[in-house]
Backbone as ProteinMPNN parsed JSONL, in Angstrom:
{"seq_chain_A": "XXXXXXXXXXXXXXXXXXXXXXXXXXXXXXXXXXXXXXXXXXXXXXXXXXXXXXXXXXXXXXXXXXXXXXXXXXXXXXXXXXXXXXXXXXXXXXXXXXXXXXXXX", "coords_chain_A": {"N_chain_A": [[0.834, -1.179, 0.0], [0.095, 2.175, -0.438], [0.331, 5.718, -0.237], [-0.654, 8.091, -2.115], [-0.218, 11.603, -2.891], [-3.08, 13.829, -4.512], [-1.409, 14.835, -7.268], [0.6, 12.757, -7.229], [-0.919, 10.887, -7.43], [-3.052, 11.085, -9.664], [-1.224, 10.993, -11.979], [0.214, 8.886, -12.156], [-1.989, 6.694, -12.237], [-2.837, 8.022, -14.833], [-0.956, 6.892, -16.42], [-0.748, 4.169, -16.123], [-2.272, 1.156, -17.239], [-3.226, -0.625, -15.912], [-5.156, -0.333, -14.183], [-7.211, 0.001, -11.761], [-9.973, 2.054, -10.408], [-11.215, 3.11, -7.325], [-13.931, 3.569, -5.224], [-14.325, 3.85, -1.796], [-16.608, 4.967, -0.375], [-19.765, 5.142, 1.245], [-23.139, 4.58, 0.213], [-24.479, 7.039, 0.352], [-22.446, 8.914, 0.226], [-21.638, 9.386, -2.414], [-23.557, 9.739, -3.74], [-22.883, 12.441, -3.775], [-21.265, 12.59, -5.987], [-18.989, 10.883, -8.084], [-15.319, 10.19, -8.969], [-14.585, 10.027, -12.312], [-14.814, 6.684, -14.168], [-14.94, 5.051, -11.85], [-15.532, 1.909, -9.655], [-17.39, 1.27, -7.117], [-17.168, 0.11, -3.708], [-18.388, -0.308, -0.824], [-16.809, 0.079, 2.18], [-18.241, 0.041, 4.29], [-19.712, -2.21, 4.712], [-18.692, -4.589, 5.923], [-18.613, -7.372, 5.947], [-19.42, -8.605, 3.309], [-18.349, -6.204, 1.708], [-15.659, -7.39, 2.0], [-16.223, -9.897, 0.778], [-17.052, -8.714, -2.023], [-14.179, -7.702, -2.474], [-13.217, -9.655, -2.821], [-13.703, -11.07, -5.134], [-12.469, -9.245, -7.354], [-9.411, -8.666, -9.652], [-6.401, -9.443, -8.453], [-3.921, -9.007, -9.74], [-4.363, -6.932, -10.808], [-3.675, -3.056, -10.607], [-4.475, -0.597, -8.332], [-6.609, 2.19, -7.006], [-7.403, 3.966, -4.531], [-10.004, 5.538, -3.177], [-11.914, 7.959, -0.263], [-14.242, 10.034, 1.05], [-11.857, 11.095, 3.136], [-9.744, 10.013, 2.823], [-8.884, 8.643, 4.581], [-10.178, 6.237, 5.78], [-10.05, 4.881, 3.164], [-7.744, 4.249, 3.377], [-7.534, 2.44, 5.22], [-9.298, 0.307, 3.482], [-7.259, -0.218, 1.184], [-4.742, -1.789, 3.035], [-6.475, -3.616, 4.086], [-6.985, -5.172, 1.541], [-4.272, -5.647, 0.894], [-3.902, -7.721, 2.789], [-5.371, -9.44, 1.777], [-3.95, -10.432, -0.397], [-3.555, -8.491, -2.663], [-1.269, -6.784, -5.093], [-0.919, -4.155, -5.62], [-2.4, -1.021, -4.147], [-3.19, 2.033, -3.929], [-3.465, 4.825, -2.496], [-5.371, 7.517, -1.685], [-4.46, 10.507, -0.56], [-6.423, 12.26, 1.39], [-8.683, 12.233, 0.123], [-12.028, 12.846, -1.212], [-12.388, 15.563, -0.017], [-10.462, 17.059, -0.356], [-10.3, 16.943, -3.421], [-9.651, 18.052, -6.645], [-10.069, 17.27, -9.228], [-11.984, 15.833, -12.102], [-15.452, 15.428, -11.719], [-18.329, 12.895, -11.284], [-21.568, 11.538, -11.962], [-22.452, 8.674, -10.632], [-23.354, 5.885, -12.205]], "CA_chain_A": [[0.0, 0.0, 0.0], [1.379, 3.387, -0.809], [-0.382, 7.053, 0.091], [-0.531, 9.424, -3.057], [-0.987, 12.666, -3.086], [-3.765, 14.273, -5.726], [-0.972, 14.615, -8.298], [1.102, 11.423, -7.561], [-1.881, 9.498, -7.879], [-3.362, 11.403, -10.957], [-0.155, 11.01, -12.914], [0.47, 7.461, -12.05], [-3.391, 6.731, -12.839], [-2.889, 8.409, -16.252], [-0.092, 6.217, -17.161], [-0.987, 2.505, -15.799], [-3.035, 0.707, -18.419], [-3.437, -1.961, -15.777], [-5.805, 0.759, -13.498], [-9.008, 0.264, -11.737], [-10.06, 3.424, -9.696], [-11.857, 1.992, -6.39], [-14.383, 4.831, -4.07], [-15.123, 2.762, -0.791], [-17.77, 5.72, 0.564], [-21.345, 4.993, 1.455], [-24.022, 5.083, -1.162], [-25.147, 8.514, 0.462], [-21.617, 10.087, -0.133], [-21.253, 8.738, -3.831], [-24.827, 11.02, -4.453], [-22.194, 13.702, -4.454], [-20.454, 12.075, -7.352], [-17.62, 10.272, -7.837], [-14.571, 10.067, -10.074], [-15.161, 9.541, -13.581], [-14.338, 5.107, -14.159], [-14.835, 4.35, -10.656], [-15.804, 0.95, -9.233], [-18.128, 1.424, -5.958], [-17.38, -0.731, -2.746], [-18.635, 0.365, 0.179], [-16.102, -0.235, 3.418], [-18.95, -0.019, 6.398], [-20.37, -3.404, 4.431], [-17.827, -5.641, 6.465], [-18.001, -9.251, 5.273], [-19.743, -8.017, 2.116], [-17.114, -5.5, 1.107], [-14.465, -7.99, 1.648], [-16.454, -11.037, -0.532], [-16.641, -8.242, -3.056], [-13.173, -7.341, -2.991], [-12.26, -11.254, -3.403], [-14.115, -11.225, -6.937], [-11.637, -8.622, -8.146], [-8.714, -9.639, -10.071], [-5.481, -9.143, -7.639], [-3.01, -8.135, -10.297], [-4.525, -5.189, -11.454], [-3.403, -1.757, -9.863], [-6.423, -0.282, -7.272], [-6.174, 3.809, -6.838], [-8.582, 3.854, -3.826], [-10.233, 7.142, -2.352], [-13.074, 7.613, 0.075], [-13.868, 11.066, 1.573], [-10.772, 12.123, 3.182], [-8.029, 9.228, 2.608], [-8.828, 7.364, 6.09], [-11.621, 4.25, 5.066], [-9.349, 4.155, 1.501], [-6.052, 3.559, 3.603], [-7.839, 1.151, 5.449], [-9.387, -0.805, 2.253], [-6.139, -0.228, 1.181], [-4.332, -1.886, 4.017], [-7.442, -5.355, 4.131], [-6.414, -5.52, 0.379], [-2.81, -6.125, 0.496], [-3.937, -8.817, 3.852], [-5.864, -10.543, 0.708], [-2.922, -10.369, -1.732], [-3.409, -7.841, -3.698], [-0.291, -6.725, -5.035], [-0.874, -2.813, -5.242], [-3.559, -0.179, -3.926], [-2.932, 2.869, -3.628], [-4.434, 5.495, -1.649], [-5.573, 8.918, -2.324], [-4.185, 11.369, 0.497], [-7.088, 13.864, 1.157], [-9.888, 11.698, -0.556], [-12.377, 13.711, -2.323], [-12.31, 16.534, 0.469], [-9.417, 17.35, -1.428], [-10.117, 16.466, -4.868], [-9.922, 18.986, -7.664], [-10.556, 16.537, -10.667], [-12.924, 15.673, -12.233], [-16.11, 14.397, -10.764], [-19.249, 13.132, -12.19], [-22.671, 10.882, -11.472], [-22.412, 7.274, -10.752], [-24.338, 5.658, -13.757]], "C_chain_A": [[0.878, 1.241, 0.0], [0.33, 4.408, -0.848], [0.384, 7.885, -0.573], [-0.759, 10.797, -2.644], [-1.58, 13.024, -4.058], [-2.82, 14.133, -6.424], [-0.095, 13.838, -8.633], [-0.291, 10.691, -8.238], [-2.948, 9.827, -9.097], [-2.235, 10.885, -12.233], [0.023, 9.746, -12.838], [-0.945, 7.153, -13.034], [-3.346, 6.876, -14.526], [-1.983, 7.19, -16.909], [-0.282, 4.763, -17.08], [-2.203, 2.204, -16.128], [-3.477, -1.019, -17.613], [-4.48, -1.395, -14.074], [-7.082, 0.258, -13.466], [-9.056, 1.3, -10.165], [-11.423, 2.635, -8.383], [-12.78, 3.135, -5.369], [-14.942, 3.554, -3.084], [-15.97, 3.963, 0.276], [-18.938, 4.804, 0.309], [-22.082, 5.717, 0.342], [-24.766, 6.632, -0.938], [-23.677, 9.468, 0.159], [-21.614, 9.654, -1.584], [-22.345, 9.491, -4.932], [-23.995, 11.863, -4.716], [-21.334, 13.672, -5.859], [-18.958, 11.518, -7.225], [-16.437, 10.558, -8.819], [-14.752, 9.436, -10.855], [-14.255, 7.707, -13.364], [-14.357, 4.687, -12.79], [-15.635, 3.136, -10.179], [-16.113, 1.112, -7.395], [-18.261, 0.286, -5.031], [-17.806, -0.617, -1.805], [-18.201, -0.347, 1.342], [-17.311, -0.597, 4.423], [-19.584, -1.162, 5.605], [-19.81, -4.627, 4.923], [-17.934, -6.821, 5.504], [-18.342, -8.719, 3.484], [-19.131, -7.617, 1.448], [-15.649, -6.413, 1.248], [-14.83, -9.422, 0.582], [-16.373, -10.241, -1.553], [-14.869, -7.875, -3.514], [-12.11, -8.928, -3.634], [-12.617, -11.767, -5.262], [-13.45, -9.966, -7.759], [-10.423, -9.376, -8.672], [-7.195, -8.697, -9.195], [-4.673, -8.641, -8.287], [-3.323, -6.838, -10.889], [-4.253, -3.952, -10.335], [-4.481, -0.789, -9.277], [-5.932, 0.939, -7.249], [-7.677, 3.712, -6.01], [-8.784, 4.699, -2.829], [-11.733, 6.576, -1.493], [-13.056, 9.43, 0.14], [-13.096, 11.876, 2.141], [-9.52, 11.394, 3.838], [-8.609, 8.261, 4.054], [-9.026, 5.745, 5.646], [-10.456, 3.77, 3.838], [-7.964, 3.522, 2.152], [-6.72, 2.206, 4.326], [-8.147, 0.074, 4.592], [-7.763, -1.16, 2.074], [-5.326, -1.829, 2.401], [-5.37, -3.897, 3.938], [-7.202, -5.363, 2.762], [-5.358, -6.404, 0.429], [-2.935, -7.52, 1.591], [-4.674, -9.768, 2.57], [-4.658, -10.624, -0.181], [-3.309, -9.616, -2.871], [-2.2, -7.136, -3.858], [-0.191, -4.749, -5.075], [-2.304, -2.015, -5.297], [-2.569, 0.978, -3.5], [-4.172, 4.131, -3.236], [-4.553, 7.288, -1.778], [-5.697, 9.604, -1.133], [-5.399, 12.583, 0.092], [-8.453, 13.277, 0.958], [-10.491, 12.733, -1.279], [-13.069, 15.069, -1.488], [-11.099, 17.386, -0.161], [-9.262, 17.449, -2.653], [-10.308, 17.569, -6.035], [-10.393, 18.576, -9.048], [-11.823, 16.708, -10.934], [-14.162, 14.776, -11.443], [-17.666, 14.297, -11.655], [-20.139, 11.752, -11.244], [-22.373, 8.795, -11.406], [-23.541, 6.654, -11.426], [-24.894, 3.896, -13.17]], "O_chain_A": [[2.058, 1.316, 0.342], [-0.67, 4.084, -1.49], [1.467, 8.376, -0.253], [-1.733, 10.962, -1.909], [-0.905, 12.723, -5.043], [-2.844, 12.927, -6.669], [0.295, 13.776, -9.799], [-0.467, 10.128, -9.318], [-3.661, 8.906, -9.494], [-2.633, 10.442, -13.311], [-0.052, 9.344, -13.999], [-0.986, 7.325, -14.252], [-3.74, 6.014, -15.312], [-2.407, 6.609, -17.908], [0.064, 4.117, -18.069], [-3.182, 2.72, -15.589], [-3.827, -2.066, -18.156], [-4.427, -2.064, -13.042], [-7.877, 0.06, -14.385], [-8.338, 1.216, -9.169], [-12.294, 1.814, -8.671], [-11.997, 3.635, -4.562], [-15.683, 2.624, -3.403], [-15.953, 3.852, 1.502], [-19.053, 3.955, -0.574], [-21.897, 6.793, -0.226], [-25.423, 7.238, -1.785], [-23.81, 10.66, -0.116], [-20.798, 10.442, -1.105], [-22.266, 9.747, -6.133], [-24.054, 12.301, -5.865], [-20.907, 14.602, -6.542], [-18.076, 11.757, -6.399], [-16.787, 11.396, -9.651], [-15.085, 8.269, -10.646], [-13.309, 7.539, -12.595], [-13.589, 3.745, -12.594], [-16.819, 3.425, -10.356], [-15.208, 1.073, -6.56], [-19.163, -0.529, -5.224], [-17.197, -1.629, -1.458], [-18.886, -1.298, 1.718], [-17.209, -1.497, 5.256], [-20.702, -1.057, 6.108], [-20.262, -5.695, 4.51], [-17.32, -7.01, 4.454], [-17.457, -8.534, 2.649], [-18.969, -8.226, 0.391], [-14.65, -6.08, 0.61], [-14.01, -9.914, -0.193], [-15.608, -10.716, -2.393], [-14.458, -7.816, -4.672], [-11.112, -9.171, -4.313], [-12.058, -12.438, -6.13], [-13.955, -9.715, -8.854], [-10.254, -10.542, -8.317], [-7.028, -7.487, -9.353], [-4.288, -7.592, -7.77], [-2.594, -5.95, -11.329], [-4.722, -4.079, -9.204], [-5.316, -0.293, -10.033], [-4.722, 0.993, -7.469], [-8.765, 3.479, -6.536], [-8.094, 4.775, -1.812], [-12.412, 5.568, -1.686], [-12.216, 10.105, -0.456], [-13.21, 13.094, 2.003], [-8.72, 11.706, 4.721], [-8.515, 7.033, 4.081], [-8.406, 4.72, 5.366], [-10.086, 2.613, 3.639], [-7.281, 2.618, 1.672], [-6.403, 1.07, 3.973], [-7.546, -0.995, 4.706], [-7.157, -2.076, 2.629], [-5.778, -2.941, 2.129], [-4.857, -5.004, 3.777], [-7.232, -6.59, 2.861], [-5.385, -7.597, 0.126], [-2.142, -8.429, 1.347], [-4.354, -10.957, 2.58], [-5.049, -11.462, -0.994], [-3.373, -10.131, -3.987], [-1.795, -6.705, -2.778], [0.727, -4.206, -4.461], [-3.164, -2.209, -6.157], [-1.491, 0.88, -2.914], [-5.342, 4.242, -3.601], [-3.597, 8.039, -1.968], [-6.759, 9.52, -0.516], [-5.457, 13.388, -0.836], [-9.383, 13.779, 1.588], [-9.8, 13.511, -1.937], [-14.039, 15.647, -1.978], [-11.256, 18.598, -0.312], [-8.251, 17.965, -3.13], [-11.492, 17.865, -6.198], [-10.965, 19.315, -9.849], [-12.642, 17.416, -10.35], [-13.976, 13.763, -10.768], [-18.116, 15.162, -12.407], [-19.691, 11.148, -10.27], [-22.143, 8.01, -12.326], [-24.684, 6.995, -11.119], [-25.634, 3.214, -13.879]]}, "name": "protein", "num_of_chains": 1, "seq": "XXXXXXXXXXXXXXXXXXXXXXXXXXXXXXXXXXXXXXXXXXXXXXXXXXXXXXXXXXXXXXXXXXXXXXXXXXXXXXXXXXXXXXXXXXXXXXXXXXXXXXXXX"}
């Protein structure tokens, strides 16, 4: 696990073609919108959120925000205890976020 800041973890993001973008808020913060390509887990789902995270595929590269970096370092963090080989974590979450942001579809 490794804690980006907004423009580490934009710039990385841009370049790794092996990228899935991960928001683990609650379906009431995610109304505010999320980052465009994001894949919606929701952390406070305990067993739930970890059977979902076992039907992901472990080698792909996770970039994983919540509201303000905490919950994502934690996913983060029960990730790498499953073997996933990298997550990374978005310092700030999207109290911080200047990107883009848009409707979960």
């Amino acid at each position: 696990m490794e804690d980006l800041t907004q423009d580490e973890w934009t710039e990385q993001l841009a370049k790794d073609d092996n990228a899935i973008i991960l928001d683990v808020r609650t379906d009431a913060e995610i109304a505010d919108g999320v980052i465009p390509n994001t894949i919606h887990l929701d952390i406070y789902k305990g067993q739930e959120f970890i059977a979902q995270l076992e039907e992901l595929d472990k080698n792909k590269n996770y970039y994983v925000y919540c509201r303000s970096g905490n919950r994502s370092g934690q996913a983060c963090q029960i990730m790498e205890q499953l073997g996933f080989g990298n997550a990374y974590n978005l310092e700030g979450g999207m109290l911080e976020w200047t990107g883009d942001v848009v409707d979960l579809e």
